[in-house]
C-alpha positions, 0 to 999 in steps of 0.5 A: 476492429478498427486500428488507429495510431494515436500516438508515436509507437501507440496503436489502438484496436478497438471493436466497432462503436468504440472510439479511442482518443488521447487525453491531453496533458492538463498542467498540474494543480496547485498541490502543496507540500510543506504547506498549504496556500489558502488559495491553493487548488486541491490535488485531484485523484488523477493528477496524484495517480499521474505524479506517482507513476512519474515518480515510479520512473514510467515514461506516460507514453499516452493516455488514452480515452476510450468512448462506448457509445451510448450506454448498452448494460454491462452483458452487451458491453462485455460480449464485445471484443476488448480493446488491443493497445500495441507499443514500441518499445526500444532495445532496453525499454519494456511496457505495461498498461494501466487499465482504469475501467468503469467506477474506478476498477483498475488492472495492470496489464502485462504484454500478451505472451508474458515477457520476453528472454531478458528485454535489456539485452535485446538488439531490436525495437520490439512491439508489445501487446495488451488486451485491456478487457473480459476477452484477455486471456491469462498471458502465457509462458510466465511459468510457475514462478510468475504465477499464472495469470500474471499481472491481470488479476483483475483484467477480467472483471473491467468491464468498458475500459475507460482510460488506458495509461500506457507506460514504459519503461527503462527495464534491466533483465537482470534481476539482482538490479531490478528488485533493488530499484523497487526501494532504490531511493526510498529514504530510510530513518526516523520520522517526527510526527511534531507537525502538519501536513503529512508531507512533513513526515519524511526522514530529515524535513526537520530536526527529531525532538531532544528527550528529557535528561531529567526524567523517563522519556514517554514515546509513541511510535508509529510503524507503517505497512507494506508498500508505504512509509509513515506519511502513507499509512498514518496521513488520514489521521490529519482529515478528520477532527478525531484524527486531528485530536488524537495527533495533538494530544499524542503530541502533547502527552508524549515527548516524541512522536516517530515513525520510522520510514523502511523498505518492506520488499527489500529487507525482511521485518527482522532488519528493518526491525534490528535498523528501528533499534539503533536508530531509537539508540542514537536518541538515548532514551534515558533509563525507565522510558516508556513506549508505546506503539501503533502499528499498521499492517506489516509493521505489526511484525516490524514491531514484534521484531523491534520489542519482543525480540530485540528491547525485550532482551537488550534493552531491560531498562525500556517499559515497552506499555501498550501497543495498538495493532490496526490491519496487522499481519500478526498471523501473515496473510495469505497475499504474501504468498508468491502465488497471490502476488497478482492479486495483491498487487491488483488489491493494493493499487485499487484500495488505495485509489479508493481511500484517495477518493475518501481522502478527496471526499474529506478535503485533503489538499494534498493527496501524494503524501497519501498515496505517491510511495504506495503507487510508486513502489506497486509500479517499480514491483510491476516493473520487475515482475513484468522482466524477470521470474522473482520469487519471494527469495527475492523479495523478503519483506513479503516472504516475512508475512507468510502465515507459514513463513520463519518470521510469522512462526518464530514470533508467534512460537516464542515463550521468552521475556513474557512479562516485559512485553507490552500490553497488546490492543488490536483493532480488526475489519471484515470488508464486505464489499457493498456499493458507497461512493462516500467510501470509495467503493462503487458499484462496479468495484464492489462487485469486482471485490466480491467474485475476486476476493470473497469467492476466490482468494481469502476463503474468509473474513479479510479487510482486502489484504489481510485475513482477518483472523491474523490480525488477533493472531499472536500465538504463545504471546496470546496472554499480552491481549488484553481483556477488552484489547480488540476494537472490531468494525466488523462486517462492511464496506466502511472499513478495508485496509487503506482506510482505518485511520480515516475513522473517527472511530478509530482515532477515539479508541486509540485516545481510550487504549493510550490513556490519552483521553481527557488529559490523561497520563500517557506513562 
């Protein structure tokens, strides 16, 4: 092994014929936000992955390259000993590694040893290790609230890391204050989808619409997922024609399109619901107002929460019509479980690096509002599991999509206000993991996929984060699907769970479920 300091407090090992070197900063492209300049150089993958981990208040210590050599197959590349990268970190500072493997397989990784007695108390300089390949062993000493084998979930399945990006950190060992930074400074509240670009789609960037006096109001809500807001889960619509389509008549036909931005670690679907409920108040739709919804993941409880619960019983004087769950956790899934929260927080970063790469492929000019919160709040998350032993006390938004959990039951256990629901639709994906670049799955993250998830972790049909069987799962409300209510895409890699709405498919049935087709009336 060859060790080399290459940068300040960064010391790399690597086995012989690999070399390691930093990448230097590039200055960043010309990345609109509220617009897009027609000469304007189109934000890269890498450099939204950068901004978001910026954003997440990680310090880019370096990011190192590392060089294989000539090409010797994956067997020889995988018996080598794996890269060692040693950090300094100050008192009060902690460290995880970013490693990004070849085609785009990336894992986090916690120090060697797990974590150390509370990091923001310390009074020495302390020097952390990470192993960044197949020969990493599982960090030990995280006991069972931390879930063995910590954070790298995925570590050995990256095979030749290409590129580590070594991160620290401002850590607090307290964990009260490390789980409320996760969402910290999330802003929360109503979100007009009137216009474009997604980075348009953010509490208080524009005034919400005014609701007719004279008439019912008809409105679309839209409800995004976990580790993400509106412009997150809903900005690929804007990359296709069909999803382009689907927006304008949307915005045509109805009075208001709203998303509501919440935090879905820190507060359970039953608050972000209840804060849903007030906000939609302070607009006063008049008596007789229709709603419908498009819900994405988790906001399928967020939603059930919102109607079957709250407008169902308080507010008799709403029409609650169709609601489209797409990806939805109506049956939990089996990632909100503490012991899966490694996988999840693997999953979740490499598919959403994968719909970037689509989003690149279809000619987004600004990939941040896509990805940034998504990559932000997963690094926060990684942050506290990395100083302290959470547990899904801590963190309600995920302890609501357990399929055992008291939300999950006590929406599907529920025989109440029946006929004033909506008529529920639900589109669904097996994702079978194949190897297309066109969808952001390569060869080497495919078979990742396939021996992680498919072999060990769902035990059945999943699009990656959700069970596929929850998605139709609404329990004693069963008889709100409709006769034709499910759209499934069936069995593929075209489809996983950061990529429904970049499918045309998928915007045209919304078009047929919503009545918004050929001029249609939406009410």
């Amino acid at each position: 092994m060859v060790r080399s300091e290459v940068a300040a407090g960064v010391v790399v090992e690597t086995p012989d014929g690999v070399t390691a070197r930093i990448e230097p900063a590039r200055p960043p492209a010309g990345r609109p936000t509220l617009g897009v300049a027609p000469n304007a150089v189109p934000e890269t993958v890498e450099g939204a992955l950068k901004a978001a981990l910026v954003a997440a208040r990680f310090e880019v210590v370096a990011t190192v390259a590392f060089d294989h050599g000539p090409p010797a197959g994956l067997a020889l590349r995988a018996a080598k000993p794996s890269p060692r990268v040693e950090v300094a970190v100050a008192p009060g500072q902690g460290a995880v590694v970013l490693v990004e493997g070849e085609g785009g397989v990336f894992a986090w990784s916690l120090a060697a040893g797990g974590r150390s007695p509370a990091p923001a108390l310390g009074l020495a300089p302390r020097v952390l290790s990470f192993d960044l390949g197949p020969a990493a062993a599982p960090p030990p000493g995280l006991g069972a609230a931390a879930r063995a084998p910590g954070l790298s979930w995925l570590i050995g399945k990256v095979i030749a890391p290409i590129r580590a990006y070594v991160l620290r950190f401002v850590a607090t060992g307290v964990i009260d204050r490390a789980v409320d930074r996760i969402e910290g400074d999330m802003l929360t509240g109503l979100v007009s989808l009137a216009e474009d670009p997604p980075s348009r789609w953010t509490p208080g960037a524009g005034p919400l619409p005014t609701l007719p006096r004279d008439r019912p109001a008809r409105l679309l809500l839209m409800v995004h997922g976990t580790f993400s807001d509106t412009a997150g889960s809903f900005g690929h619509l804007t990359l296709t024609p069909a999803g382009r389509r689907f927006l304008q008549r949307a915005r045509a036909h109805y009075d208001a399109v709203l998303g509501f931005d919440h935090k879905t670690l820190a507060e359970d679907t039953g608050v972000n619901a209840r804060a849903f409920a007030r906000a939609l108040d302070a607009l006063d739709p008049p008596p007789g107002s229709r709603i419908d919804a498009v819900a994405y993941s988790r906001g399928g409880l967020v939603y059930r929460g919102l109607a079957e619960t709250i407008l169902a019983q308080e507010r008799p004087d709403l029409v609650l019509r169709k609601a489209v769950f797409v990806g939805c956790t109506n049956g939990g899934t089996h990632l909100a479980d503490p012991a899966h929260w490694a996988a999840m927080v693997d999953l979740y970063t490499n598919a959403a690096m994968a719909a970037a790469r689509v989003a690149a492929l279809l000619g987004a000019p600004a990939l941040s509002p896509l990805l940034g919160v998504t990559l932000r709040t997963l690094g926060r998350f990684v942050q506290t599991f990395s100083e302290v032993a959470i547990t899904d006390l801590h963190v309600p938004g995920l302890a609501a999509m357990r399929p055992d959990g008291a939300v999950v039951d006590g929406l599907n256990g529920a025989r109440d206000h029946l006929d004033r629901l909506a008529r529920y639709y639900a589109v669904t994906s097996n994702f079978v993991a194949r190897f297309d670049p066109a969808k952001g799955i390569t060869r080497e993250l495919a078979q990742a996929l396939l021996d992680r998830v498919s072999n060990r972790l769902f035990g059945g049909a999943n699009d990656l984060v959700v069970d596929t069987a929850s998605m139709t799962t609404f329990g004693e409300r069963a008889s709100r699907l409709a006769a034709d209510g499910v759209f499934a895409f069936g069995d593929g890699e075209d489809i996983y769970h950061t990529v429904y709405f970049s499918a045309a498919a998928l915007a045209e049935r919304l078009l047929d479920w919503l009545d918004l087709e050929d001029g249609g009336d939406a009410g």
